[in-house]
Phi, psi and omega in degrees: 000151185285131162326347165308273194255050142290315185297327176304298196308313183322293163294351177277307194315287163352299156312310165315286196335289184304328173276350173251333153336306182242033152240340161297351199285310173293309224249083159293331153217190210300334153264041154270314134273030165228345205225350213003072169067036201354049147269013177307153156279134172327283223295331215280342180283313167291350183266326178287024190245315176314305162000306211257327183262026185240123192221159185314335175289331146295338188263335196251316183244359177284306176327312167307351175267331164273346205248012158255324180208286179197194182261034157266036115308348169280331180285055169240268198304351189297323177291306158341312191278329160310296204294320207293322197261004162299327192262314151313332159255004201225314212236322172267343162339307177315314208260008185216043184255335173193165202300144180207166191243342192210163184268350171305338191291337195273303168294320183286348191280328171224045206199294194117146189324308172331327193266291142007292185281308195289311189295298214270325140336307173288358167282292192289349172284312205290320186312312181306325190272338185269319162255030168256356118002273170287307183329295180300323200268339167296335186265344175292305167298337155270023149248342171305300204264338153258000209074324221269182157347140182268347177282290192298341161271301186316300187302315177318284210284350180287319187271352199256316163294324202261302246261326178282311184320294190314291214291332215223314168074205197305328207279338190279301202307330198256337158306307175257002141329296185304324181258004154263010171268311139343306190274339181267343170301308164300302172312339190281303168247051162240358171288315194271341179303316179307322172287320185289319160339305185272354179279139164311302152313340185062218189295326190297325204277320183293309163326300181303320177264346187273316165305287141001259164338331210043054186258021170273006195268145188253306162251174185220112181262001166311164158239112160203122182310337189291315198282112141325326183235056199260183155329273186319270183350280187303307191303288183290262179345262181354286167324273177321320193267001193266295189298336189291295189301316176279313163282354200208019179215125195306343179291335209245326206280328166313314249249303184315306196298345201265342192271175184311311182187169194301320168301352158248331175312274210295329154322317195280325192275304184296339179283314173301358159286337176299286160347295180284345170291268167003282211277355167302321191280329181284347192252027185246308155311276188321317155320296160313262222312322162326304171306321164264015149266349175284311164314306179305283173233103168316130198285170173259099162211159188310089207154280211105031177219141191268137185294160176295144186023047130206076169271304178258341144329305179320311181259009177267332208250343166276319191249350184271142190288182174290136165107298173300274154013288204263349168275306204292331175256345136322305205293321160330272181334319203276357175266321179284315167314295185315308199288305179334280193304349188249344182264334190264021179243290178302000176282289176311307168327317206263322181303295203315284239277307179283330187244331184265317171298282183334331176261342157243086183309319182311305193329163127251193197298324210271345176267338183259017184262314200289333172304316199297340179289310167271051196222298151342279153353284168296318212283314183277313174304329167306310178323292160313298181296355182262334174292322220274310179323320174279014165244034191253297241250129133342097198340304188305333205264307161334271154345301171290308170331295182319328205253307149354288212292315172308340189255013165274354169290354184258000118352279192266002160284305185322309166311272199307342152323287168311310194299326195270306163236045166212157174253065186263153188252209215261349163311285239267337176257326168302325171279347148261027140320277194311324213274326193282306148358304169286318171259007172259328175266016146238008136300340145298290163306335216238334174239175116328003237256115187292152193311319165336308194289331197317295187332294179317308182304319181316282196317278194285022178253266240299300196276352165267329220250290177300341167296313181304327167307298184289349181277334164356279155255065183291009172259328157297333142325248153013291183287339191281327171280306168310356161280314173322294181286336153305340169280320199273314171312338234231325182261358167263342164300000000 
């Protein structure tokens, strides 16, 4: 790369460095690094929660999905905005009824520790295996645009992610949310201004050939369970797995807590399903233009056609000027970062608050703000060894980890399901834990069935298998929740 633009990637990275730095500075006790002082402002809460679902891969391979095929990838977030307003009336209440550090703190209030324990593990193993993952895929696509080593883009963004997170704790993670959610934008449409540029027709040609093609078409009214980007898939799949992720999973629900109050944590969550439609479509355009520009001029490779997602890797790293480049590959980074960095907060939050206070009631703020840091720490360093394990393994192999690791959040929406409207007690929601497990992981393996759907099999087998568990001893039932909400009355008395 030209000394330009290294120098741009130098100063974004520094900068992180420096802004979490001096924003760790403030945050003296534990909710302060975890919550920042829930006092984040709405807006600044809604780009970090668009931030956090945006991984490189998004930046990088939903372009490659019009540019292989058409916008009925937009009926996903279209559901996505249905799940954002299920969780806004039905689930944060729960999460603003009183002070909590995790969204798991909810289930024992209304379960008992075990449910408690069983949840948040299971978050944090999936987390790990999933963005340590992204990790790897992220670094993979930046030796693709730089040369280098795939062990030293792992060590870049992991240790660069670890190093603002640890220092800085939430105020640092949604703060520079904020400015990489800027920078992958901006990066985003001066690549496509420049591509529309080199075309002859311009902005016209794209249109003109994109139509031509029908890669503007949005829906798809088959009903076939296989196919991802159908109507039903976006309304339904979508809607659930929207609710799952956004609702029961500590990446997202930390984001909630940090704001002022419940009434803008649901402002923020629902204006950000807006948001991610938008930057979906723009990176879904960039996709069509590619497709006619690749038409106009054909790469020079064996075909003339560029591998699956790395279509605009291709033109970024072929076409983009001195300067531009090195903006363009922050904006990778400022992409990669964002989901790290919001997981390696919430990894810590969920060990401390769930698995470590509890076996030490005594701590205090200040020991447990110093575990929390190096728990971080340990977390991104985990992050890494599950990347560097992953340039061993097989693309396919890959893939699946990933798609495991996603569908335990409608897992664990079932449970809070259960927990929020029924009185089934805490036998009866672990087996049906263990039962949804069991059908989301033969619903991977075991069917055709496309990924939109996990989330449902996860959600409802958790929640039929547990009504069914509690009617067994619905009179034990019965006394375990009334002993529960007596307790949890008595303690908050």
């Amino acid at each position: 790369m030209h000394p330009i633009d290294l120098a741009v990637i130098a100063v974004y990275v520094a900068g992180c460095t420096a802004l979490g730095a001096w924003l760790g500075s403030q945050s003296k006790e534990l909710k302060g690094y975890f919550l920042g002082e829930s006092n984040i402002p709405a807006w600044a809460v809604m780009i970090s929660i668009v931030a956090t679902e945006t991984s490189t891969a998004t930046f990088l391979s939903v372009p490659g999905i019009a540019y292989r095929g058409d916008f009925t990838f937009l009926q996903l977030p279209m559901g996505y905005l249905i799940g954002r307003v299920i969780v806004a009336t039905f689930l944060l209440p729960s999460y603003f009824r009183r002070e909590i550090y995790t969204a798991y703190e909810v289930l024992q209030r209304r379960f008992g520790g075990a449910t408690r324990t069983t949840a948040s593990l299971l978050f944090l193993l999936t987390r790990v295996l999933a963005d340590g993952l992204r990790l790897f895929l992220a670094a993979t696509v930046l030796q693709v645009i730089t040369g280098w080593p795939i062990d030293a883009a792992i060590l870049a963004v992991g240790l660069t992610t670890i190093v603002y997170t640890y220092l800085g704790g939430m105020k640092a993670v949604i703060w520079i949310d904020v400015i990489q959610f800027h920078i992958y934008i901006v990066g985003a449409l001066i690549a496509l201004a420049i591509l529309a540029g080199k075309l002859p027709g311009g902005w016209g040609e794209i249109w003109q050939y994109g139509t031509a093609a029908h890669k503007f078409r949005v829906f798809d009214f088959a009903f076939d369970l296989t196919r991802p980007y159908t109507f039903w898939a976006g309304l339904i799949g979508g809607m659930v797995l929207n609710t799952a992720t956004h609702g029961a999973d500590q990446l997202m629900v930390q984001r909630y807590l940090s704001a002022r109050s419940q009434r803008q944590a649901a402002g923020a969550l629902v204006a950000s399903g807006f948001v991610v439609l938008a930057q979906f479509a723009l990176f879904l355009f960039i996709g069509v233009a590619l497709y006619v520009f690749y038409r106009e001029f054909p790469p020079a490779l064996p075909g003339g056609t560029v591998p699956k997602d790395r279509e605009f890797a291709y033109f970024i790293v072929h076409y983009l000027p001195t300067g531009v480049l090195g903006l363009v590959v922050a904006a990778v980074f400022s992409a990669a970062m964002g989901t790290l960095s919001g997981s390696l907060n919430a990894s810590a939050a969920t060990t401390v608050n769930d698995l470590y206070r509890p076996l030490v009631p005594q701590a205090d703020d200040r020991h447990l703000l110093r575990v929390s840091k190096v728990l971080t720490a340990l977390w991104g360093l985990g992050q890494m060894a599950m990347a560097l394990v992953a340039t061993g393994l097989q693309q396919n192999v890959v893939e699946n980890a990933l798609a495991v690791a996603s569908f335990t959040t409608g897992i664990v929406l079932g449970v809070f399901v259960l927990g929020i409207f029924t009185k089934v007690p805490q036998p009866a929601a672990l087996t049906g834990l263990l039962a949804g497990v069991a059908a989301v992981s033969y619903a991977k393996f075991g069917t055709s069935l496309a990924w939109p759907w996990y989330a449902l099999v996860g959600s409802s087998t958790v929640v039929a298998v547990g009504i069914v568990a509690g009617m067994v001893l619905p009179k034990q039932g019965e006394e375990a929740v009334e002993a529960a909400q007596m307790g949890n009355a008595g303690t908050e008395s």
